[in-house]
C-alpha positions in Angstrom: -161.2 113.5 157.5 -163.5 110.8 157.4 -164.7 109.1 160.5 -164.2 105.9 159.5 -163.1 103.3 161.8 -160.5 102.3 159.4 -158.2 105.7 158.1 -157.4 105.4 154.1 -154.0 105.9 152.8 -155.5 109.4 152.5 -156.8 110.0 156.1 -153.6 108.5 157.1 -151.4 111.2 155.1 -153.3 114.0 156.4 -152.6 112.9 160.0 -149.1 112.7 159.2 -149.2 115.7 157.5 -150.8 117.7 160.6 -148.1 116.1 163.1 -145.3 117.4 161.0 -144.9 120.3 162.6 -143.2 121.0 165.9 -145.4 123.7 166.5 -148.8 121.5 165.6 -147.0 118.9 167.9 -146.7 121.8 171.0 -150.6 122.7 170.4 -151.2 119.4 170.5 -149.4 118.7 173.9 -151.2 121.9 175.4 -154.8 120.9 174.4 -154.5 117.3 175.6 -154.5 118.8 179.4 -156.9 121.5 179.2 -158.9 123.8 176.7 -156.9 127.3 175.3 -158.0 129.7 173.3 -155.8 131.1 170.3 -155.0 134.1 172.4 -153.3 131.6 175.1 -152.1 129.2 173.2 -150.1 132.4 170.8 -148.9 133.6 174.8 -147.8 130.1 176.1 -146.2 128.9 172.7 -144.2 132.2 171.6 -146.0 131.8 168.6 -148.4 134.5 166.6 -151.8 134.3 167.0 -152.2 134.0 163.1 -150.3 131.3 163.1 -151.8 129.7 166.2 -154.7 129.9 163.9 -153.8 128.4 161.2 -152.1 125.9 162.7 -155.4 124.8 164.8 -157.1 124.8 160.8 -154.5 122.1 160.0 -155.1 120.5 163.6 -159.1 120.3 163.2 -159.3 119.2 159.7 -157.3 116.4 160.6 -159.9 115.4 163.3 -157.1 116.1 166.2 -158.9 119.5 167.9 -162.6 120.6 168.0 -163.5 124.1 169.1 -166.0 125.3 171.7 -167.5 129.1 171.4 -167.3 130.3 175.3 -169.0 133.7 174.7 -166.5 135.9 172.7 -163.8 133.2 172.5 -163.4 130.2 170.6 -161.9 127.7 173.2 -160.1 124.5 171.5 -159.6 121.1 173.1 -158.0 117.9 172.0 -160.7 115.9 170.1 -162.6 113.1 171.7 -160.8 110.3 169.8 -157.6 111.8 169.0 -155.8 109.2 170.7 -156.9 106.5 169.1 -157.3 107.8 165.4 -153.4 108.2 165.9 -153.0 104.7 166.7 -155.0 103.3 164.2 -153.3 105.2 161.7 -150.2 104.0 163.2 -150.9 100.5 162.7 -152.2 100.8 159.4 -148.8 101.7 158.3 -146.7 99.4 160.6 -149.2 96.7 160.5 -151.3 96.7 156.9 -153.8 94.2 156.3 -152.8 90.9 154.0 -153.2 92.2 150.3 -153.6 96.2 151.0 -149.9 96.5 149.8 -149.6 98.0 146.6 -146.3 95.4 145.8 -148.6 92.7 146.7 -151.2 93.2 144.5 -148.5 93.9 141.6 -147.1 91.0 142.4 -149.7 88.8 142.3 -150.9 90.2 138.5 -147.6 89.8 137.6 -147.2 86.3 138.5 -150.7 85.5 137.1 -149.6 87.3 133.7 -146.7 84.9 133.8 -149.0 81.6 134.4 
């Protein structure tokens, strides 16, 4: 994901994409309190460690999670940041800038074809 301070449609879809999972969503809750590694967060969700892992792929190339090494273990927190790439990716849905919509800008070529 780009660290932009704006997210594209693109950035925006792979948020989405990342917080569609009840699972992702449970990690998620976990690492905003404190940091887990794989191991902990397999014990305290129920789920496989595999699939803890790829789940926390999915989480980090979103830009949600970062990892820490801690000697042998790879410790994972919520990323600095998380927070507020949600919301902005929020708004930019709810809330798009004047002439970022897609029927806008058809619109208005359509009209000017017509003039």
């Amino acid at each position: 994901m780009s660290r932009r301070t704006e997210p594209g449609p693109a950035d925006t879809a792979l948020l989405f994409s990342a917080m569609a999972s009840e699972s992702r969503l449970r990690i998620l809750q976990l690492l905003a309190g404190e940091r887990f590694c794989v191991g902990a967060l397999s014990r305290l969700t129920g789920i496989s460690a595999g699939a803890v892992s790829q789940h926390l792929r999915v989480l980090k190339s979103a830009g949600l999670v970062e990892p820490q090494r801690r000697g042998y273990f790879i410790h994972y927190r919520l990323a600095p940041g998380a927070g507020r790439l949600l919301s902005t990716a929020l708004k930019s849905v709810i809330h798009p800038k004047k002439g970022t919509s897609p029927c806008a800008t058809r619109s208005r070529s359509a009209s000017a074809r017509r003039n």
